[in-house]
C-alpha positions in Angstrom: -13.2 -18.6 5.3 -11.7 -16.2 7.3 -10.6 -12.5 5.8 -7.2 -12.2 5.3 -5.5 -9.8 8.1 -3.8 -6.3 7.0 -1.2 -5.3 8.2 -0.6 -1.8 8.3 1.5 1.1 9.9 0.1 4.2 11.7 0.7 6.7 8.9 -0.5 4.1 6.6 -4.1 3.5 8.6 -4.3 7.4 8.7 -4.0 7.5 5.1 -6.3 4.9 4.4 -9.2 6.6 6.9 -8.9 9.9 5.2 -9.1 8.3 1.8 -12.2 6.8 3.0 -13.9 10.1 4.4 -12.8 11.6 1.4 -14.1 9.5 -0.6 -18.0 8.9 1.2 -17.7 13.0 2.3 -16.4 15.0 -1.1 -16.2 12.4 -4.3 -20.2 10.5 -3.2 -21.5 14.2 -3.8 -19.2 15.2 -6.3 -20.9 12.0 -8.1 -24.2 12.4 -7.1 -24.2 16.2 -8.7 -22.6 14.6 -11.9 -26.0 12.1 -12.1 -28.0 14.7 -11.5 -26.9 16.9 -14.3 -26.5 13.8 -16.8 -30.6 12.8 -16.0 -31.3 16.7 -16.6 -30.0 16.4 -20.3 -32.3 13.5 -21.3 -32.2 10.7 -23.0 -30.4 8.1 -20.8 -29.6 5.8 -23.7 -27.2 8.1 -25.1 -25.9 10.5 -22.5 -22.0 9.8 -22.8 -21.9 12.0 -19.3 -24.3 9.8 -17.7 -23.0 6.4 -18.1 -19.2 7.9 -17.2 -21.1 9.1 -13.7 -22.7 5.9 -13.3 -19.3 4.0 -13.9 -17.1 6.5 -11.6 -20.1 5.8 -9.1 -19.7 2.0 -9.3 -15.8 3.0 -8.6 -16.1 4.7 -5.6 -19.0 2.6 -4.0 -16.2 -0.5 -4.8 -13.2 1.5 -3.5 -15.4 2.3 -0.1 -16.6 -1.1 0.6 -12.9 -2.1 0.2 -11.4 0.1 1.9 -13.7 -0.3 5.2 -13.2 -4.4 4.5 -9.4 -3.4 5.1 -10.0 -1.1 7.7 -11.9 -3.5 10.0 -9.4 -6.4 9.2 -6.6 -4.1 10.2 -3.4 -4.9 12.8 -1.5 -1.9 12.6 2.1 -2.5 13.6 3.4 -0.8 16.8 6.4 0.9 16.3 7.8 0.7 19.3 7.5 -3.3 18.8 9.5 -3.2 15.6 13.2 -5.2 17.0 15.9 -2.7 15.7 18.0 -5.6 15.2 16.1 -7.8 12.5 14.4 -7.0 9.1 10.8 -7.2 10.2 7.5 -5.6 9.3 8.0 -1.8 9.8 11.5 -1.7 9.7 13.4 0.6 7.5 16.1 -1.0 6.6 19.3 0.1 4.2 21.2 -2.5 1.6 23.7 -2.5 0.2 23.9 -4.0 -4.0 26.7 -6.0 -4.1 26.9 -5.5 -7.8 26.4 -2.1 -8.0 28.2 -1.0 -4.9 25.2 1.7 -4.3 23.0 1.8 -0.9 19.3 1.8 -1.4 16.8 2.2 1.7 13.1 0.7 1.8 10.6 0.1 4.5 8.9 -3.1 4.9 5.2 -2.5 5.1 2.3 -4.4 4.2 0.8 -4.7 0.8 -1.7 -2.4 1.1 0.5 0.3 2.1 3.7 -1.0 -0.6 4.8 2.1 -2.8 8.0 1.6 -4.8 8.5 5.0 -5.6 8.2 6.0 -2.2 10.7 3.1 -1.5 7.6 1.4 0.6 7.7 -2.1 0.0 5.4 -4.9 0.7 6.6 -7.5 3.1 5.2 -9.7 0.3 7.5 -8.5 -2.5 10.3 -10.7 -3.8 12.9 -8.4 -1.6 10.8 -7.5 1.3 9.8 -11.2 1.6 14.1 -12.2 1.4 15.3 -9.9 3.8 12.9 -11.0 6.6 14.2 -11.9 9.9 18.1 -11.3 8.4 20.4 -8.9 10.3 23.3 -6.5 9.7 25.9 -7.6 8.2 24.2 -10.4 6.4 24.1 -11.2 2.4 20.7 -12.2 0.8 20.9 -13.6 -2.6 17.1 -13.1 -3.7 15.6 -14.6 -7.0 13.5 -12.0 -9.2 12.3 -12.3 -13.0 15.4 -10.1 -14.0 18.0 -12.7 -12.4 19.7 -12.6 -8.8 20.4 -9.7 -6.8 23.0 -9.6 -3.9 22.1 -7.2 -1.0 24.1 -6.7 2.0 22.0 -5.2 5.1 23.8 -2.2 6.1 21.3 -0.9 9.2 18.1 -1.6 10.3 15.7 1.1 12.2 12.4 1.5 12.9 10.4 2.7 10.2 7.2 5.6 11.0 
């Protein structure tokens, strides 16, 4: 089976490669010290501080392995690719609610990069997957567990 592709941004491969050399450069040692300490009070069977290393080491080792899975299955989108005149992948785009009468902005981006509060949203999401491949002007009606919302695309840009 092949791995599934991700799709990322440039900011959002930079981010993910200094995650990674953060976490292989600082936290492995960080964790390694921790150990070290733990064995140097004794008893295994009952060192609180030991098996907390030992689970925080299991972390990182499982964050690193999927973070370079990710990395080596990664398409970053092109910027200067992203159509200005269609919601796609790496666009920023502005609706408006219908009901509410208020704007909201959001950037499509792939999953691994989606970050509501940071009004990055995955291309996957109930919204980011409506609003695909509509233009301004258009109304989306999209389906999500708290009902229907009604957006109206105001503008579309290119996002980062």
């Amino acid at each position: 089976m092949a791995e599934k592709e991700t799709l990322l941004t440039m900011s959002g491969l930079k981010k993910l490669e200094e995650e990674l050399e953060y976490l292989k450069s600082v936290k492995r040692r960080e964790v390694a010290e921790r150990l070290k300490q733990a064995i140097e009070f004794g008893d295994l069977s009952e060192n609180s501080e030991y098996e907390d290393a030992k689970n925080e080491q299991a972390f990182i080792e499982g964050r690193i392995l999927t973070l370079e899975k990710k990395l080596r299955n990664a398409r970053v989108i092109d910027a200067s690719e992203v159509p200005d005149d269609v919601v796609s992948l790496g666009s920023r785009v502005t609706l408006k609610d219908m009901d509410a009468g208020e704007e909201l902005q959001y950037e499509i981006v792939g999953s691994m990069e989606a970050d509501p509060s940071e009004n990055r949203i995955s291309n996957e999401s109930p919204v980011g997957k409506a609003i695909l491949g509509h233009r301004i002007g258009e109304i989306i009606n999209i389906q999500v567990p708290a009902g229907t919302l009604r957006y109206q695309i105001v503008n579309i840009t290119r996002g980062q």
